[in-house]
VMD Tcl script that draws the C-alpha trace (Angstrom):
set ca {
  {-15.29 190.34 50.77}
  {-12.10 189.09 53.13}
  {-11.96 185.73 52.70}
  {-8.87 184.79 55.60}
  {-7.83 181.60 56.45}
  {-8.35 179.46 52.99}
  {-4.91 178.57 52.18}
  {-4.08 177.22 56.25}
  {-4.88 174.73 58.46}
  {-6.71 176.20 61.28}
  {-6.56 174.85 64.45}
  {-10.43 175.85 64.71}
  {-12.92 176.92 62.46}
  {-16.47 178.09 64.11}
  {-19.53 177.44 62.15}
  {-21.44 181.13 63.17}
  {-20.84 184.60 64.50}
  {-23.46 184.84 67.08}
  {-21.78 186.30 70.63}
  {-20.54 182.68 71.71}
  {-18.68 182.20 68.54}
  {-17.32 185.62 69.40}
  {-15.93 184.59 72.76}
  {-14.70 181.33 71.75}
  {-12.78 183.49 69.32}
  {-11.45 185.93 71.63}
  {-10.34 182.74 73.68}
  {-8.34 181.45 70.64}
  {-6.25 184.43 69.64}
  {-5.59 185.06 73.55}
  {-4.02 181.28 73.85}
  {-2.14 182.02 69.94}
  {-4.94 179.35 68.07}
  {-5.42 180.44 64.43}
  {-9.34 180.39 64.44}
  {-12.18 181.88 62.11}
  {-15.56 181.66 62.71}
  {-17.80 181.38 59.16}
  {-21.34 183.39 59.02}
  {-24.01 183.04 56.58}
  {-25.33 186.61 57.51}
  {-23.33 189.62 59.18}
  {-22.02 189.15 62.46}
  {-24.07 188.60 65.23}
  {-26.82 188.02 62.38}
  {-29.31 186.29 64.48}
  {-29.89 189.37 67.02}
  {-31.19 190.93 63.76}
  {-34.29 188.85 64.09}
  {-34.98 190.91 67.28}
  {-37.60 193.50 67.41}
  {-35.96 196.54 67.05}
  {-36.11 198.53 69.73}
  {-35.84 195.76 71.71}
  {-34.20 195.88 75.34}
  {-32.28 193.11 76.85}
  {-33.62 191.95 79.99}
  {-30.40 190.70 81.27}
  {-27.61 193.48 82.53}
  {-24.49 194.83 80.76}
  {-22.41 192.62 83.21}
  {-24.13 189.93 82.36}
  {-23.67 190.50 78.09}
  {-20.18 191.49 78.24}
  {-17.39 189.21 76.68}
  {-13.93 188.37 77.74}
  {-14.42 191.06 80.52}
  {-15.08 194.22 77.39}
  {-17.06 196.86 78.57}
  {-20.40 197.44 77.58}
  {-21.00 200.51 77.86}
  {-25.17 201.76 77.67}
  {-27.16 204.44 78.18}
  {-29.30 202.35 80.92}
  {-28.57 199.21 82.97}
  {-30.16 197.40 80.28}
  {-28.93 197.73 76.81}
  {-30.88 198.05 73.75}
  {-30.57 195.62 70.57}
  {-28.90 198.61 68.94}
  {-26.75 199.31 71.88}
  {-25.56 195.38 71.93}
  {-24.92 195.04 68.43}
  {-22.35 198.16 68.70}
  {-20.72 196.73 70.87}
  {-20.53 193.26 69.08}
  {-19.05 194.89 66.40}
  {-16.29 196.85 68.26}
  {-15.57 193.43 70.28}
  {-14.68 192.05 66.90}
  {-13.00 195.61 65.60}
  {-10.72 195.80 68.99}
  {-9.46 192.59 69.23}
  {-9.05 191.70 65.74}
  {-11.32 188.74 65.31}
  {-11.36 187.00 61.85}
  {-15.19 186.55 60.81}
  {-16.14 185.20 57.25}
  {-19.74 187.26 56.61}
  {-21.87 186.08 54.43}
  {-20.85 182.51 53.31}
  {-23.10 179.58 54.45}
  {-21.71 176.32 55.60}
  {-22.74 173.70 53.68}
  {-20.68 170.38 54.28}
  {-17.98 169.50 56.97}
  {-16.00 166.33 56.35}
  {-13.29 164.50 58.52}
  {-9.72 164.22 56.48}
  {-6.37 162.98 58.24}
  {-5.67 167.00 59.42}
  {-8.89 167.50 60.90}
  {-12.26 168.54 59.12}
  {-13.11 170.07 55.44}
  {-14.93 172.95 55.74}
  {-17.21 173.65 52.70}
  {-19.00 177.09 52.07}
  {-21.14 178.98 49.44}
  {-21.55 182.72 48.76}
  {-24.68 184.59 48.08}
  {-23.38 183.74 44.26}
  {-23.08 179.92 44.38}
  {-19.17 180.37 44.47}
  {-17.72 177.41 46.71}
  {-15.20 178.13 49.66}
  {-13.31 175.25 51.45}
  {-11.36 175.92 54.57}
  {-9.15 173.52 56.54}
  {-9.64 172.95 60.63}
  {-8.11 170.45 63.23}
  {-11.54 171.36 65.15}
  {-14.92 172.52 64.53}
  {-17.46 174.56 66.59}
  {-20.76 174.95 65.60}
  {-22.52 177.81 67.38}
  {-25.55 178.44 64.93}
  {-27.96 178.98 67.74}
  {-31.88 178.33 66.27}
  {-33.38 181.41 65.55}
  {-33.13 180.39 61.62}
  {-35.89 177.93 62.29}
  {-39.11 178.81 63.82}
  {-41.80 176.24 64.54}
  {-44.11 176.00 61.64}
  {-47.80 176.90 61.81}
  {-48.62 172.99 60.44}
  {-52.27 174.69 59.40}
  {-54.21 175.04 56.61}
  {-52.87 178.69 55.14}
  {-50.20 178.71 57.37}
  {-47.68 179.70 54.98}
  {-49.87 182.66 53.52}
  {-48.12 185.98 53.09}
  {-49.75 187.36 55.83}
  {-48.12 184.97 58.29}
  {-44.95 185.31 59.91}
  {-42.59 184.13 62.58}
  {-40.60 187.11 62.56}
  {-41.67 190.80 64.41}
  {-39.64 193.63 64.18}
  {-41.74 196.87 65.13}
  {-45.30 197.56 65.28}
  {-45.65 200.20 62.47}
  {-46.44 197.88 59.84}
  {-49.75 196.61 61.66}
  {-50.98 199.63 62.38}
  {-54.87 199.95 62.50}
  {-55.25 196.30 61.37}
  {-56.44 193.03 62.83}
  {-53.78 191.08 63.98}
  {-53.52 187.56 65.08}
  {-50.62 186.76 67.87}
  {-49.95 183.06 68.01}
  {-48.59 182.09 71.62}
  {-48.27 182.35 75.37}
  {-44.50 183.49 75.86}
  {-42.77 186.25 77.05}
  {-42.71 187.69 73.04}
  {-46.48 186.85 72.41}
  {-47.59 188.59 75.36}
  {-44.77 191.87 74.89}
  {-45.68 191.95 71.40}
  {-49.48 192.00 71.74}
  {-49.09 194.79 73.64}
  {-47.35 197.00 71.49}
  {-49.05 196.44 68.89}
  {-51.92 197.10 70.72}
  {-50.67 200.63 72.19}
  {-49.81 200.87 67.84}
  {-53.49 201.16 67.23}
  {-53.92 197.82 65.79}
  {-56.69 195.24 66.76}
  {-55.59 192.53 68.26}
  {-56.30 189.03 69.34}
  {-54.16 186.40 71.10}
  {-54.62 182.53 70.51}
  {-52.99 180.19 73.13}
  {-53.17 176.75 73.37}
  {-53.11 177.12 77.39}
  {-54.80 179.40 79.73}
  {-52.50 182.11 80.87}
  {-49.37 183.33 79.82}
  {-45.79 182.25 80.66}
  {-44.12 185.61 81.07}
  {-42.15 188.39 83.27}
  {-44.18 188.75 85.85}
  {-44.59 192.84 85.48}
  {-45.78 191.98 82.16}
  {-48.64 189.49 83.02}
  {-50.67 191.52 84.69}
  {-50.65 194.68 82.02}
  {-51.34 192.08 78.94}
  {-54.28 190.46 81.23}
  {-55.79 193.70 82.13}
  {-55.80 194.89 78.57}
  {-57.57 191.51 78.09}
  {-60.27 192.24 80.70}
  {-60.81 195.70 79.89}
  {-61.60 194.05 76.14}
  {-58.61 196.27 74.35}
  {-56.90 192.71 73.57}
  {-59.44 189.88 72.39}
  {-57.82 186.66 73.44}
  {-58.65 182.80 72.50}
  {-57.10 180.65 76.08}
  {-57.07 176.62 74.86}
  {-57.93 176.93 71.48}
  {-55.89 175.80 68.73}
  {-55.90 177.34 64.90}
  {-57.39 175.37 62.38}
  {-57.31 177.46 59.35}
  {-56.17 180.64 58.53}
  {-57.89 182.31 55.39}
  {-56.56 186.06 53.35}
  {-59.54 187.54 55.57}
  {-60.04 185.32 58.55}
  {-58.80 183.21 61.10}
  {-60.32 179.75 62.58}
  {-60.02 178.37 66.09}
  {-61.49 175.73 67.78}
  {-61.83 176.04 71.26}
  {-63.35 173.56 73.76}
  {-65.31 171.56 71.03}
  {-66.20 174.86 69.03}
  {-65.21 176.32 65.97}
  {-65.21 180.81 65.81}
  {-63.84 182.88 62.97}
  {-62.39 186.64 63.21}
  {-61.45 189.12 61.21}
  {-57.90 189.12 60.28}
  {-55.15 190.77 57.74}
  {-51.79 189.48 59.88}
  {-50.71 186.69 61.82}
  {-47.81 186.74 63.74}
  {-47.23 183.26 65.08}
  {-44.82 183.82 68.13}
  {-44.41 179.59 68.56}
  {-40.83 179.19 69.36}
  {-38.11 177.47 67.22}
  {-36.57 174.43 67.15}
  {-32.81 174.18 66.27}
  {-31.80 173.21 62.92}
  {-29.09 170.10 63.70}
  {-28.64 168.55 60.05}
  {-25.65 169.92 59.36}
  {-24.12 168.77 63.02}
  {-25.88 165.34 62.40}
  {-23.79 165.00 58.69}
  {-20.29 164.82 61.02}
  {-21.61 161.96 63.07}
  {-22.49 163.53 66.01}
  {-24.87 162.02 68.33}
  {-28.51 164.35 68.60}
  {-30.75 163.22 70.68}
  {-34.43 162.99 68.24}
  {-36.85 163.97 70.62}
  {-34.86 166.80 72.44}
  {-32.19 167.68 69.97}
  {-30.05 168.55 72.26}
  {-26.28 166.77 70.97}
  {-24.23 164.58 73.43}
  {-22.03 166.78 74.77}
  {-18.66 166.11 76.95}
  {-18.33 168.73 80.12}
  {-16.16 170.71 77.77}
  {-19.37 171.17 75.40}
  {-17.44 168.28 72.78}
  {-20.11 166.33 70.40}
  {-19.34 162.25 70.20}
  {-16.90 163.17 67.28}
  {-13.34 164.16 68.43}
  {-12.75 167.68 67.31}
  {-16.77 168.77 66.77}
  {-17.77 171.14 69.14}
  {-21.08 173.19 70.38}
  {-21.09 176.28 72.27}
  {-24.36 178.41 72.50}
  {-28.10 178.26 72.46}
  {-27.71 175.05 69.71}
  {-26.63 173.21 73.41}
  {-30.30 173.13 74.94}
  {-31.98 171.65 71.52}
  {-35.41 172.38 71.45}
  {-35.25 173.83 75.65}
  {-34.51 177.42 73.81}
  {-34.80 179.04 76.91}
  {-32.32 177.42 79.90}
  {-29.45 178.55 77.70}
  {-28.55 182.49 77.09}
  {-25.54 184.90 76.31}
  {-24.94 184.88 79.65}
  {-24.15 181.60 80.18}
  {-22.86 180.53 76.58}
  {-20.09 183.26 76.85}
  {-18.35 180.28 79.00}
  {-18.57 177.61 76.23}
  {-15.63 179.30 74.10}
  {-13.30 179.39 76.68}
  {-13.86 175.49 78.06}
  {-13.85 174.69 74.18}
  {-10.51 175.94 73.61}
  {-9.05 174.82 77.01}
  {-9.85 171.35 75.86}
  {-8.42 171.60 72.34}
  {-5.27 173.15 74.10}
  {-4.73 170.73 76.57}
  {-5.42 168.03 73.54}
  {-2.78 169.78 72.06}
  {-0.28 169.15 75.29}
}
mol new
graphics top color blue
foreach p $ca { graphics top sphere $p radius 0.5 }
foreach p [lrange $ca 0 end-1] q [lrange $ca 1 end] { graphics top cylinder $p $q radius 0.2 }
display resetview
């Protein structure tokens, strides 16, 4: 695998290839910055952990870097459709991404930073950078089901398409916008299944409530409002709701909870997270309370996972590498 950029010092090295690593990138080679950005997956790795035949909700304008057409079948483009076009963003303008090494350490030195990697063999990489950017976004870590069997095979945080659960009982964890699209496919899959919120209604797009709450009326969708999960067995689940404890029937449980971003790595340089939120303390021009450590992307709202989106962290590159330029002079 290409391995660019180990015997320089970069004037910025970006920890992840997610789309706001890509534009910071795009920003760098436009104003003649050596850059890399450094992936523990493919790139744009974290869309993976979309369903797939997901459709954005957002529009192509609104997904498109550096002003690239994104060209769709629909005003809406499909998972499939945007990571195409990720890929020929990268392919067109040349972009230097490191796949598959994971960042493990970044330390200052009198140049800049260290940047310390391992491959999928335990081989070690070290790179060079004047500045860092971590864009690592939080879909890596997904809020645990802190339950009783909540780490069971049958459990997981990730749903991809509804095939697998086909004529089964399945458990959705969750209230969101996934819980509620997800229920529904599966349910329109043939499979059996039951919702368990910890609220009373769903927090959704609003041409979505309605269908998911008329399935749940008509009794296609069995659905648990206030309850919490107390145990979750090979066979069965167990809720308690308002004081009492049910069981169901259950071979899957897909716990749609959220996650919460994964800031150890950021914390190691020095940078100031805030413990409750973690959300880092960021300049206007998205800089941590180290000189030289940046954030662009969803890993900017902390655990608020949902006030920050491609369409809005396709600016942080570009402020990012204004700053280090006008640093520069």
């Amino acid at each position: 695998m290409k391995t660019p950029g180990l015997n320089e010092v970069l004037d910025m090295a970006v920890v992840g290839a997610g789309p706001a690593a890509l534009a910071a990138l795009h920003e760098a080679k436009q104003r003649g910055l050596r850059a890399i950005a450094i992936d523990k997956g493919p790139v744009c790795s974290a869309l993976l952990q979309h369903p797939t035949y997901m459709r954005w909700f957002s529009t192509t304008d609104k997904l498109e870097l550096a002003g690239f057409p994104l060209l769709t079948n629909e005003k809406n483009p499909t998972r499939r459709e945007y990571l195409r076009y990720c890929r020929a963003f990268v392919q067109y303008f040349g972009l230097e991404i490191v796949t598959y090494r994971k960042v493990t350490g970044i330390a200052p030195t009198e140049a800049g930073f260290r940047v310390t990697a391992e491959d999928r063999y335990d081989r070690k990489y070290v790179w060079r950078a004047r500045n860092v950017v971590f864009a690592t976004g939080f879909y890596d870590s997904p809020r645990p089901l802190a339950v009783q069997g909540g780490d069971l095979p049958k459990v997981t945080h990730r749903y991809t398409e509804a095939h697998y659960y086909a004529d089964h009982e399945v458990c959705v964890v969750g209230a969101g916008s996934s819980a509620a699209e997800i229920a529904l496919e599966l349910y329109r899959a043939g499979a059996r299944v039951t919702v368990v919120m910890r609220g009373d209604r769903f927090h959704t797009k609003y041409w979505i409530e309605p269908d998911v709450e008329n399935r749940i009326k008509e009794g296609s969708i069995a659905c648990y409002r206030n309850a919490e999960i107390e145990e979750i067995t090979p066979d069965e689940v167990v809720v308690r709701q308002e004081g009492a404890v049910l069981r169901f029937e259950n071979d899957f449980v897909l716990a749609m909870t959220g996650y919460e971003p994964d800031t150890a790595l950021l914390e190691s340089t020095g940078a100031v997270v805030d413990p409750a939120t973690k959300k880092p303390v960021l300049s206007g021009s998205f800089e941590t309370t180290v000189p030289g450590v940046y954030v662009a992307g969803t890993l900017c709202a902390g655990c608020e996972s949902n006030v920050v989106f491609v369409e809005n962290s396709r600016e942080h590159g570009p402020l990012i590498v204004a700053a280090i330029c006008a640093r520069r002079g």
